[in-house]
C-alpha positions, 0 to 999 in steps of 0.5 A: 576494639575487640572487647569494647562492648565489655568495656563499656557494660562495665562503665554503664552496666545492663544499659544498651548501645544505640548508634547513628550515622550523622548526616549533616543533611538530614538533622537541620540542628546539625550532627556534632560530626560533618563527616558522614563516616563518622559515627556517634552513639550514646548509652541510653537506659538510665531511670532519669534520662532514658526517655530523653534519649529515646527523643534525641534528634541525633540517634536513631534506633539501631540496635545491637544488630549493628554495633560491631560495625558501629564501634569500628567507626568508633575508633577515631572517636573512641576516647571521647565516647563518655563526653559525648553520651554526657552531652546527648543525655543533657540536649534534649532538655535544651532542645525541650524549652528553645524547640522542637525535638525530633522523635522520629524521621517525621515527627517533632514535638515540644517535649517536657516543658518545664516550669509550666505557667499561663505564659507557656500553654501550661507545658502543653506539648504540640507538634508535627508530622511532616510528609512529602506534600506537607506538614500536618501540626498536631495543637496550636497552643493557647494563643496567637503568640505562642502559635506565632513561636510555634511556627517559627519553630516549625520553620526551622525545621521545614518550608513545606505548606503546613496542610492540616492541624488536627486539635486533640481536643477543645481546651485553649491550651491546645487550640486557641492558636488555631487561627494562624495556621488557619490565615496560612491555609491549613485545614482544622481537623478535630473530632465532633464533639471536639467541634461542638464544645469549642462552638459551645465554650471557646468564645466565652473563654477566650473574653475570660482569658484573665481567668486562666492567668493570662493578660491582654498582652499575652492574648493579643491578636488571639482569634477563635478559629474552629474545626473545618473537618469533623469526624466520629470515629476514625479518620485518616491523613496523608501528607505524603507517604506518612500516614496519620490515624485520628482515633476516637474511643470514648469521652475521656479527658474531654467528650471529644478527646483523641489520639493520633497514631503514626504507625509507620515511625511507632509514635502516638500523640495522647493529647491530654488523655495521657499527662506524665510527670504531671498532676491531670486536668479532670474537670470535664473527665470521664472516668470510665471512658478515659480508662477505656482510652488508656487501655486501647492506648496500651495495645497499640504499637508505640515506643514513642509516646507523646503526652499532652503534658510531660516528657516523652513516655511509655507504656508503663506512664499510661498504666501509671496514669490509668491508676492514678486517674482511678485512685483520684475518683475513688478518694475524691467521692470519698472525701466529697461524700462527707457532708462537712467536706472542705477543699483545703483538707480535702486536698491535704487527703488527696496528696497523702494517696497520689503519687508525687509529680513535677509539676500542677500540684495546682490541680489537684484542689481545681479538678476536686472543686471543679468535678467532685464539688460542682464548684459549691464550694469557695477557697478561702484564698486563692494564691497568686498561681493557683490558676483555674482552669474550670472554663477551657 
């Protein structure tokens, strides 16, 4: 084993070595091991799965520091080490669409959800925070059903009281699951102007479901359930020896938009102030205040980001989200200046400056008619998925 760390920088060169201990205890999922002396690791850094590494619930990060002793254990292990790294680098996107991924010893998410549609939230990620006393759930989703499969997620995870949910803002894919956290006690956090627009919109959207692309079946049992505790600026939680920060800079993606910071495990949750691999929601944006947002979002001390939409992210998607927010104004009242302007070669415009993403191309004609053009303007067709989302 003496010139492991060579072999392996020549199978994988420049990427890095991460090891955990698998503790059959600690990982309700379950270790590929159940002897606590054994050891895994995986090689993480390769462009299309390095994020998805970084998310894995069977690695934590333990650096170099640590890989003499790590490849010692390796031993026994040592000739499957690439079938393994293989596996890890593929379970996350399982783990994305069938549950919730660990990011950090107390924090799960929905991560990266593909083929985003009215039935799925749009792709929204929601998640938790679990402390001593309890869970504090981080969005509900976009209805009573989706709340209803969050929670049994959730209890996969943990029987703790779920103690808090904080909602990152007011649109339904994010809070219209509300109200099964609030029948289970929980208090509904959010800021004020998060508060106030849901008093102002929610009910009306909800009567509007169908706009949004979804049915009767699928909306089923969805009750409006509103913020029992608001704030202005900062607001702090603690569910037991975790803390949890809510932080308001200015209106960005919505007027009452937030981030929430988990310093002790260096993870934030944008919300929709930051989408990834994702074409944004920008009908209720401020652009100069969603700058803002980005930016304190940058200074902060975070290696695991968590998006409102997309996979799990770095500070590089939210320098790549502040450009792309600022290129999608600059054309836009370009385009929409011209008195002769129309949607469809308006988008065909945008496309040729926007970067290309996975998933919501869709959007990109809503956020034009719904911010630049003040919905003046009809499309001449509307396809069967282009779905709107101009009311929350």
């Amino acid at each position: 084993m003496k010139n492991e760390p060579e072999r392996i920088s020549r199978v994988v060169p420049e990427h890095i070595v991460y090891w955990h201990d698998c503790n059959p205890d600690e990982y309700p999922g379950g270790p590929f091991t159940t002897d606590p002396k054994d050891f895994l690791f995986v090689v993480a850094g390769m462009d299309e799965a390095e994020q998805r590494v970084a998310a894995d619930p069977f690695v934590q990060e333990k650096l170099l520091k640590n890989i003499k002793e790590a490849l010692e254990k390796m031993k026994k292990l040592s000739s499957i080490w690439i079938t393994v790294c293989c596996f890890l680098l593929f379970a996350h996107t399982a783990l994305a669409e069938n549950g919730l991924t660990r990011i950090s010893p107390h924090v799960y998410s929905y991560i990266g959800v593909q083929e985003a549609s009215p039935a799925n939230s749009f792709g929204a990620n929601a998640g938790i925070i679990i402390g001593k006393k309890g869970i504090v759930v981080v969005d509900t989703l976009i209805s009573a059903k989706e709340a209803n499969r969050f929670l049994q997620d959730i209890r996969k995870i943990s029987d703790k009281p779920i103690l808090y949910v904080i909602d990152t803002h007011y649109h339904l894919d994010h809070s219209f699951g509300n109200s099964e956290f609030s029948k289970l006690g929980a208090a509904i956090v959010a800021h004020k102007y998060c508060a106030d627009e849901m008093h102002l919109k929610a009910a009306d959207g909800l009567a509007n479901a169908a706009d949004f692309g979804l049915t009767p079946e699928e909306m089923a049992g969805t009750e409006i359930a509103y913020p029992d505790i608001t704030f202005t600026d900062r607001i702090g939680l603690n569910p037991g020896g975790v803390e949890v920060n809510l932080i308001y800079i200015a209106p960005s993606h919505s007027k009452g938009s937030i981030l929430i910071q988990v310093p002790s495990e260096k993870v934030v949750f944008t919300g929709d102030i930051l989408f990834t691999d994702f074409h944004p929601y920008m009908g209720d944006g401020d652009i100069k205040g969603w700058q803002q947002a980005l930016d304190f979002l940058a200074t902060l001390e975070a290696d695991k980001i968590i998006p409102g939409h997309g996979p799990l992210s770095s500070k590089k998607d939210v320098a790549d989200m502040k450009s792309y927010i600022t290129t999608f104004d600059n054309k836009a009242r370009e385009l929409t200046s011209k008195p002769d302007a129309n949607l469809e070669e308006i988008v065909n415009e945008m496309k040729k400056v926007l970067p290309i993403k996975t998933q919501g191309e869709w959007l990109i004609g809503a956020n034009i008619q719904a911010k630049y053009l003040k919905k003046n303007l009809k499309k001449k067709t509307k396809k069967k998925n282009d779905y709107s989302i101009e009311k929350p």
